[in-house]
PyMOL CGO cylinders between C-alpha atoms (Angstrom):
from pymol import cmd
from pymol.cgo import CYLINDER

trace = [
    CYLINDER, -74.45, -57.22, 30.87, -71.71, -59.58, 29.08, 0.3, 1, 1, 1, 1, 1, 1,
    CYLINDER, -71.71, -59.58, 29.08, -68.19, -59.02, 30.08, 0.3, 1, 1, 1, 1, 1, 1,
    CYLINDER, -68.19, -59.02, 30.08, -65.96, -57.62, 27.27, 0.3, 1, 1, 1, 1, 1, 1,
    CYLINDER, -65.96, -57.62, 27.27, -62.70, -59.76, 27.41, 0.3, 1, 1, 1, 1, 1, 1,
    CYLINDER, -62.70, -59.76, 27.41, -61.48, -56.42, 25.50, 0.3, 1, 1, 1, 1, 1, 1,
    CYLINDER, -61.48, -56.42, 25.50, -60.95, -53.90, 28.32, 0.3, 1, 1, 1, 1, 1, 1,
    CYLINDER, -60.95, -53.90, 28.32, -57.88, -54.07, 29.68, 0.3, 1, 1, 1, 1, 1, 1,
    CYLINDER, -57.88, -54.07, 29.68, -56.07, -55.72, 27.12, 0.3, 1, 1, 1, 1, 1, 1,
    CYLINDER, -56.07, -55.72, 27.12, -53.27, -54.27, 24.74, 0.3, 1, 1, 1, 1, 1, 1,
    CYLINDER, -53.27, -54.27, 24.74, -53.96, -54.52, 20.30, 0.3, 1, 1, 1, 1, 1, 1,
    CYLINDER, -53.96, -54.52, 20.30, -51.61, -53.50, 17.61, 0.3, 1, 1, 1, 1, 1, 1,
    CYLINDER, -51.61, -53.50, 17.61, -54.14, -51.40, 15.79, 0.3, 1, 1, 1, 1, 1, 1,
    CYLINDER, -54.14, -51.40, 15.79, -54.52, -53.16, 12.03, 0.3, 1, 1, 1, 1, 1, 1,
    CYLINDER, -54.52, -53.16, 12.03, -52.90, -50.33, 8.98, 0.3, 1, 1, 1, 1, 1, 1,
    CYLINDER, -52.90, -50.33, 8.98, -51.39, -48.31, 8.04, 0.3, 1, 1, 1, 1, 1, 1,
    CYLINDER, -51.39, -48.31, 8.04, -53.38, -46.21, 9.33, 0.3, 1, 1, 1, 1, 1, 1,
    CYLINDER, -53.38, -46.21, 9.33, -51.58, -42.31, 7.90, 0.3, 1, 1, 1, 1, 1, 1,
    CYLINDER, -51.58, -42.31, 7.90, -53.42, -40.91, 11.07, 0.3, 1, 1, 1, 1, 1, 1,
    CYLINDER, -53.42, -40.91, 11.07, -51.56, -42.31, 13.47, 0.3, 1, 1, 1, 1, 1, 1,
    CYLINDER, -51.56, -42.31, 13.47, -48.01, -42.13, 12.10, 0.3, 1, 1, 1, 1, 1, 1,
    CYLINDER, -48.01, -42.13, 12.10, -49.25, -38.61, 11.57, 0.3, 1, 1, 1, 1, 1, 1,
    CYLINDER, -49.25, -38.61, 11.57, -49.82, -38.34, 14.96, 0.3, 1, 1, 1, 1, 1, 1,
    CYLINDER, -49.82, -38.34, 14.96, -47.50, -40.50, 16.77, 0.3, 1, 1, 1, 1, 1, 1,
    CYLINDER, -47.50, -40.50, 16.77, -44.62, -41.68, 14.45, 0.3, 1, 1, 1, 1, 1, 1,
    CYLINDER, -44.62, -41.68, 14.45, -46.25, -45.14, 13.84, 0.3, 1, 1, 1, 1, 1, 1,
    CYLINDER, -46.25, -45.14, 13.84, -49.36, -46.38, 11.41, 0.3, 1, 1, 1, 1, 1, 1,
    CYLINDER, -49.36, -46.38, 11.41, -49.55, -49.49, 13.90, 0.3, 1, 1, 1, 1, 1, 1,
    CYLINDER, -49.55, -49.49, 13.90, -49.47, -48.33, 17.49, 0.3, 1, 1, 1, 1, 1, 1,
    CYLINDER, -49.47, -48.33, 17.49, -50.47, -50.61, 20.49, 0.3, 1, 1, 1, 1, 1, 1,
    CYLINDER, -50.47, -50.61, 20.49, -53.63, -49.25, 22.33, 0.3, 1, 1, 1, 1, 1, 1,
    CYLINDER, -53.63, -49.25, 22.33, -54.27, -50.43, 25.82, 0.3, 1, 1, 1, 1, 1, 1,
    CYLINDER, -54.27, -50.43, 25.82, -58.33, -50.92, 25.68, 0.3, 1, 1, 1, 1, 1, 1,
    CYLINDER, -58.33, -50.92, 25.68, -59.65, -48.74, 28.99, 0.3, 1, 1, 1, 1, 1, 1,
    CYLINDER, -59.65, -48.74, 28.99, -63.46, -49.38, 28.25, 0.3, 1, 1, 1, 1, 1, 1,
    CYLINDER, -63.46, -49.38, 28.25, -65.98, -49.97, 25.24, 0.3, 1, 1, 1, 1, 1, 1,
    CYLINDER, -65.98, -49.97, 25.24, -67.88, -46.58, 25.01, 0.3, 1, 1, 1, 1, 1, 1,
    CYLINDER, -67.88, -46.58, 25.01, -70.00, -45.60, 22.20, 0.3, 1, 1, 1, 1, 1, 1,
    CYLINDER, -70.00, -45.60, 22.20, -68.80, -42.24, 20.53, 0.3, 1, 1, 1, 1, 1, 1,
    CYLINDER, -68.80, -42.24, 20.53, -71.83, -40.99, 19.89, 0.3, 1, 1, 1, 1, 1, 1,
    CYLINDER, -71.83, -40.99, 19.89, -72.53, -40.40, 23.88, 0.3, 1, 1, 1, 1, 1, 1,
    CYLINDER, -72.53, -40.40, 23.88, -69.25, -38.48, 24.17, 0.3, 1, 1, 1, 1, 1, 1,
    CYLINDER, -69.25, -38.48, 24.17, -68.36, -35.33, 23.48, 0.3, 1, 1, 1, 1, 1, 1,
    CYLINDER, -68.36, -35.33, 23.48, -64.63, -35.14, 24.27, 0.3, 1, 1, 1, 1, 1, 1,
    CYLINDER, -64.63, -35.14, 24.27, -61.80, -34.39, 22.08, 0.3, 1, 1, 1, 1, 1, 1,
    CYLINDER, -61.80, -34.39, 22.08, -60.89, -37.92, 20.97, 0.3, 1, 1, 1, 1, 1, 1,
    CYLINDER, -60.89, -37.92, 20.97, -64.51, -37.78, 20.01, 0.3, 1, 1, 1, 1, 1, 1,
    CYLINDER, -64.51, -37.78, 20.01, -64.67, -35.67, 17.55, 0.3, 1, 1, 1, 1, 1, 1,
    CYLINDER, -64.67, -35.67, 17.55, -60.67, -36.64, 16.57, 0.3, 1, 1, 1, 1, 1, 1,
    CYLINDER, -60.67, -36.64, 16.57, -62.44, -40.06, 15.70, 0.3, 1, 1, 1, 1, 1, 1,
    CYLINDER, -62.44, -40.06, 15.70, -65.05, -38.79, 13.52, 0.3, 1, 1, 1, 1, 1, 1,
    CYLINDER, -65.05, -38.79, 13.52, -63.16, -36.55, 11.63, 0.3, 1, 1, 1, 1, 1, 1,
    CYLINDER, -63.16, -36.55, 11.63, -60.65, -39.74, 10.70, 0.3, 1, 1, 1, 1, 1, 1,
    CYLINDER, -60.65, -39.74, 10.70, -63.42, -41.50, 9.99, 0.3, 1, 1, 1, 1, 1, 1,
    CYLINDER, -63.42, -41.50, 9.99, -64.81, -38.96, 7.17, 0.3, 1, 1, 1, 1, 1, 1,
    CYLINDER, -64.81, -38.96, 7.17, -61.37, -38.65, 6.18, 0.3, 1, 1, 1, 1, 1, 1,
    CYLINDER, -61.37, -38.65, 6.18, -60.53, -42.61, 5.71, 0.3, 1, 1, 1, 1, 1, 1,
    CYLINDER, -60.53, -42.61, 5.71, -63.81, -42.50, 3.72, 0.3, 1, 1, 1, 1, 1, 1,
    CYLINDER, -63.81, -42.50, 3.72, -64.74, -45.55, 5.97, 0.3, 1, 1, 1, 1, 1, 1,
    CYLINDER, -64.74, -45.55, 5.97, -68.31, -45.03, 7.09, 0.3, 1, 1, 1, 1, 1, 1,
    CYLINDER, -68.31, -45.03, 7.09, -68.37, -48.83, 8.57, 0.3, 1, 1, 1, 1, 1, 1,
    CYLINDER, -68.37, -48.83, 8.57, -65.86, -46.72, 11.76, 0.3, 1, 1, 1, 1, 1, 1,
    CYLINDER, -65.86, -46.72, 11.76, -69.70, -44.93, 12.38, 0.3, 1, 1, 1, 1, 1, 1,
    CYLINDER, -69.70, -44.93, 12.38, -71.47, -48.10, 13.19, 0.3, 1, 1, 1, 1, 1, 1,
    CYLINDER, -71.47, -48.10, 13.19, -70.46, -51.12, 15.46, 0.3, 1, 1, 1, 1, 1, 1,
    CYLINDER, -70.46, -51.12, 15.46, -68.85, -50.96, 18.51, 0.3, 1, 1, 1, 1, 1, 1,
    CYLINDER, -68.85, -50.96, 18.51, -65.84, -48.64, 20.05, 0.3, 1, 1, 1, 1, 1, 1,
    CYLINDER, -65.84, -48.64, 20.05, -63.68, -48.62, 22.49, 0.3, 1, 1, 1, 1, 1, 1,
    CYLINDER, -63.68, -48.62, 22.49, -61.24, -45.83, 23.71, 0.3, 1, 1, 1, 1, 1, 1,
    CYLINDER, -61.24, -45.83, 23.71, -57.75, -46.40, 25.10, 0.3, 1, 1, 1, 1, 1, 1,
    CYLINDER, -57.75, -46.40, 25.10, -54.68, -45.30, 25.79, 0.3, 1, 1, 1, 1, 1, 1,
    CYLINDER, -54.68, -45.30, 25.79, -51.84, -45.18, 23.07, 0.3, 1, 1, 1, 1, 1, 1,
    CYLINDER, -51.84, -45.18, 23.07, -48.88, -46.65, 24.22, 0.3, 1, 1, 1, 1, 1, 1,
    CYLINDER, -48.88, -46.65, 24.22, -46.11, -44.45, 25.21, 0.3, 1, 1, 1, 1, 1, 1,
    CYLINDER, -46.11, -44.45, 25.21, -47.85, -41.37, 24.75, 0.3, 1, 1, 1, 1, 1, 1,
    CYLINDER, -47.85, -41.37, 24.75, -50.41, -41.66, 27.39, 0.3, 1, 1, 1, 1, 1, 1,
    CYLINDER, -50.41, -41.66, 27.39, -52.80, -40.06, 24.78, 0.3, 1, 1, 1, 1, 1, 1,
    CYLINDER, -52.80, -40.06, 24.78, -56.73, -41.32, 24.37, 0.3, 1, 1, 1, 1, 1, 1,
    CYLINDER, -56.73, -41.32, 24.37, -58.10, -42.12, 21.48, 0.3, 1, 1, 1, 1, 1, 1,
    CYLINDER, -58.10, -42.12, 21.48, -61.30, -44.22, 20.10, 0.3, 1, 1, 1, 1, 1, 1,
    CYLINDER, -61.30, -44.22, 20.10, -61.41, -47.04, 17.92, 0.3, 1, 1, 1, 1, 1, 1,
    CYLINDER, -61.41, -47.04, 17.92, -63.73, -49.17, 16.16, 0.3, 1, 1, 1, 1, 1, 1,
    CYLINDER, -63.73, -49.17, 16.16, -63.70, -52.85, 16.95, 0.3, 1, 1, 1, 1, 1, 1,
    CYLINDER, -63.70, -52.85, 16.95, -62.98, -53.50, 13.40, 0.3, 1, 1, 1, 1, 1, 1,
    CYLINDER, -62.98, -53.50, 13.40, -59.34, -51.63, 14.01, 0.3, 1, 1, 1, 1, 1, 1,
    CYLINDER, -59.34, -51.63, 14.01, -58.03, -54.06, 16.59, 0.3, 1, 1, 1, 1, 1, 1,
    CYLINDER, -58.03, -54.06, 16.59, -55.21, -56.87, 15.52, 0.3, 1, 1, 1, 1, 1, 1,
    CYLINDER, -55.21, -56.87, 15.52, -54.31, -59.65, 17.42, 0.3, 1, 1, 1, 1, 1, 1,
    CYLINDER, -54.31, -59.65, 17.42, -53.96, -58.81, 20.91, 0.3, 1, 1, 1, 1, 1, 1,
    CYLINDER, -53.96, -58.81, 20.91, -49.92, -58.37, 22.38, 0.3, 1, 1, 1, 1, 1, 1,
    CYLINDER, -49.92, -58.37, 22.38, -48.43, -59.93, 24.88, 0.3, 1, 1, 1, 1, 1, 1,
    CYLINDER, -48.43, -59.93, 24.88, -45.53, -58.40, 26.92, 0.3, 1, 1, 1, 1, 1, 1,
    CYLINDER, -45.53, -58.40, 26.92, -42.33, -59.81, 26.07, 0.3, 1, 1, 1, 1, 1, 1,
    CYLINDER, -42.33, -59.81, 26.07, -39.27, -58.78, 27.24, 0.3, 1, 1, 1, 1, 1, 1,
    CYLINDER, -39.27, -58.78, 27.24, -37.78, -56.53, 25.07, 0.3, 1, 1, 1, 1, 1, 1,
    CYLINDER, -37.78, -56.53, 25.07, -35.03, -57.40, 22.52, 0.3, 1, 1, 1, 1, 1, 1,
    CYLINDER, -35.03, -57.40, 22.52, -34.25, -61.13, 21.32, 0.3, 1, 1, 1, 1, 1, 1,
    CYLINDER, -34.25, -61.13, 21.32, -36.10, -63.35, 18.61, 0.3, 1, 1, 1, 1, 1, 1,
    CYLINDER, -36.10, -63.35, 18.61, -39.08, -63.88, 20.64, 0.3, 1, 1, 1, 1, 1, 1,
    CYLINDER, -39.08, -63.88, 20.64, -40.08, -60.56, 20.57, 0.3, 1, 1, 1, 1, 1, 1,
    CYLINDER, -40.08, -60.56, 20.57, -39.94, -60.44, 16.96, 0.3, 1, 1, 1, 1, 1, 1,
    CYLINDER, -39.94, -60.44, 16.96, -42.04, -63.64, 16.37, 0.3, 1, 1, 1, 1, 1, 1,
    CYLINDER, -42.04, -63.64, 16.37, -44.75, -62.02, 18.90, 0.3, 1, 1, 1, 1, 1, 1,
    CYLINDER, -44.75, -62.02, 18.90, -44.63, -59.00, 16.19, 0.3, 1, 1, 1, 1, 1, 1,
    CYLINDER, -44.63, -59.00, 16.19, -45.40, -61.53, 13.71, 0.3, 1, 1, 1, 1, 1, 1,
    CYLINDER, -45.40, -61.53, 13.71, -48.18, -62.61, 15.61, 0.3, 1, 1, 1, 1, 1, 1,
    CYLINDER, -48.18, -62.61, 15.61, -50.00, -59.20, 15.34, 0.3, 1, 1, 1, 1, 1, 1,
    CYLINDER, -50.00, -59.20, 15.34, -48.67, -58.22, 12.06, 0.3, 1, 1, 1, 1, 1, 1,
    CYLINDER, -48.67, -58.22, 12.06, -50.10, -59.23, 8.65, 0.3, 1, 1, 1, 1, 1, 1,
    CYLINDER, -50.10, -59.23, 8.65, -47.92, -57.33, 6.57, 0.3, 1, 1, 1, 1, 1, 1,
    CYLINDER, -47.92, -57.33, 6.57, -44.91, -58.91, 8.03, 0.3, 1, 1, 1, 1, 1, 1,
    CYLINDER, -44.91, -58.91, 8.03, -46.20, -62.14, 8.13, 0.3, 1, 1, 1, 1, 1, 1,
    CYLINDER, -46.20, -62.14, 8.13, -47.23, -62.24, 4.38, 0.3, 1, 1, 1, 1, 1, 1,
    CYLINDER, -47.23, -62.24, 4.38, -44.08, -60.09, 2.78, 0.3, 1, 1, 1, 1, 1, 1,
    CYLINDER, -44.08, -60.09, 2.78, -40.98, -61.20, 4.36, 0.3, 1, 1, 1, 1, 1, 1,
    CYLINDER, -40.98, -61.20, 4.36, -38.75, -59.35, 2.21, 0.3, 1, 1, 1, 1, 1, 1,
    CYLINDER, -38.75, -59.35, 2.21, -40.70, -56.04, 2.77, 0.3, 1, 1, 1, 1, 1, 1,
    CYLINDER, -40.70, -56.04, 2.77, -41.19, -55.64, 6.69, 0.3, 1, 1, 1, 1, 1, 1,
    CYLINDER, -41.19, -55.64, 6.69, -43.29, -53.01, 8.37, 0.3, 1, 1, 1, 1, 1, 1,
    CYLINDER, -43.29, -53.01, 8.37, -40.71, -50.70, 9.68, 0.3, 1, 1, 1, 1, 1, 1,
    CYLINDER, -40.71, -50.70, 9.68, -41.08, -52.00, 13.23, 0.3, 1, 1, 1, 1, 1, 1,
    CYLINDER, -41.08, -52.00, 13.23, -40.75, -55.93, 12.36, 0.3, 1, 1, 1, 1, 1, 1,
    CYLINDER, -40.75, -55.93, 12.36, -37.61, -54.73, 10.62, 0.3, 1, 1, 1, 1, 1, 1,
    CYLINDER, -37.61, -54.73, 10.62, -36.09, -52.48, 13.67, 0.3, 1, 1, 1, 1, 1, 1,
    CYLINDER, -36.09, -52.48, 13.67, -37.32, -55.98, 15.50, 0.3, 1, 1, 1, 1, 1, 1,
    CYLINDER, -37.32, -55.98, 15.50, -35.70, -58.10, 13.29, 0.3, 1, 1, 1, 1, 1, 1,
    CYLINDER, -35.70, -58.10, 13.29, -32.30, -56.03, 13.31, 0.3, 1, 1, 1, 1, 1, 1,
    CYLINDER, -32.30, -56.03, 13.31, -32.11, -55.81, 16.96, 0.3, 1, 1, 1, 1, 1, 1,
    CYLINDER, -32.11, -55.81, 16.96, -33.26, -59.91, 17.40, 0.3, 1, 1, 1, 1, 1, 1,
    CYLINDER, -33.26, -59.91, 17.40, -29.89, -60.11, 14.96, 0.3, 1, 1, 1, 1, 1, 1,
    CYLINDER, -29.89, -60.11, 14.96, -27.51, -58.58, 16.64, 0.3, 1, 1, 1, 1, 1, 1,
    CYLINDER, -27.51, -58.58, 16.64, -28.56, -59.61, 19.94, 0.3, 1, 1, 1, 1, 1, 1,
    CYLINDER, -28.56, -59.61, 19.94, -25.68, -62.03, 21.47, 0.3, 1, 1, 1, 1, 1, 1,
    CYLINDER, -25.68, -62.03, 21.47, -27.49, -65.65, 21.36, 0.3, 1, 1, 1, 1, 1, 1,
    CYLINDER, -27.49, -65.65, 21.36, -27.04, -68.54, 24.77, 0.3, 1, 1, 1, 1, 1, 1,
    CYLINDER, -27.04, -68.54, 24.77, -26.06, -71.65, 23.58, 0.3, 1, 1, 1, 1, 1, 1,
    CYLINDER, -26.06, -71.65, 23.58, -26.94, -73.30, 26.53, 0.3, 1, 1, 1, 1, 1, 1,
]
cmd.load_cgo(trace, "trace")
């Protein structure tokens, strides 16, 4: 059996995705991967959670393909996701500061292409990298 480089790992989850800020304030949470496990062999609540977004994103390509379910961070809540849904993977950085906000740009698309028009977290990032004293050392 191959070794999925996935599980344990943290992903910004690629959006918006209207179920999640829905659900947890944010259309790009981090998910901590736990294990790939196919949906269809589970009948748990984030199971059927999962196919019901699915249906309602219209998206039958979530149905097929691999899954994984995690942990949301913060929330300690499970939830599947289709291998299709994961960003670039996120590295710990301590919090605050500029480098923290270039790692966001790592993992996010829409900040990276649009600047002027920031996902709501790059721009909380952003504001906090500015007023964050700077070492000139």
């Amino acid at each position: 059996m191959a070794i999925d480089y996935k599980v344990g790992k943290k992903f910004r989850l690629k959006g918006p995705k209207k179920y999640f800020e829905l659900k947890y304030g944010n259309a790009y949470p981090v998910i901590e991967i736990r294990e790939e496990l196919d949906f269809h062999k589970s009948s748990s609540p984030p199971t059927f959670l999962y196919i019901g977004r699915a249906l309602t994103e219209g998206n039958p390509e979530l149905l097929r393909g691999k899954t994984y379910y995690g942990y949301i961070e913060g929330t300690g809540e499970g939830e599947f996701v289709h291998e299709s849904e994961l960003a670039t993977l996120v590295i710990d950085i301590t919090p605050g500061g500029v480098n923290e906000f270039h790692a966001h740009l790592d993992v996010c698309q829409q900040c990276r292409d649009h600047p002027f028009e920031l996902c709501p977290i790059g721009a909380k990032l952003l504001k906090a990298a500015a007023e964050k004293p700077h070492s000139h050392s």
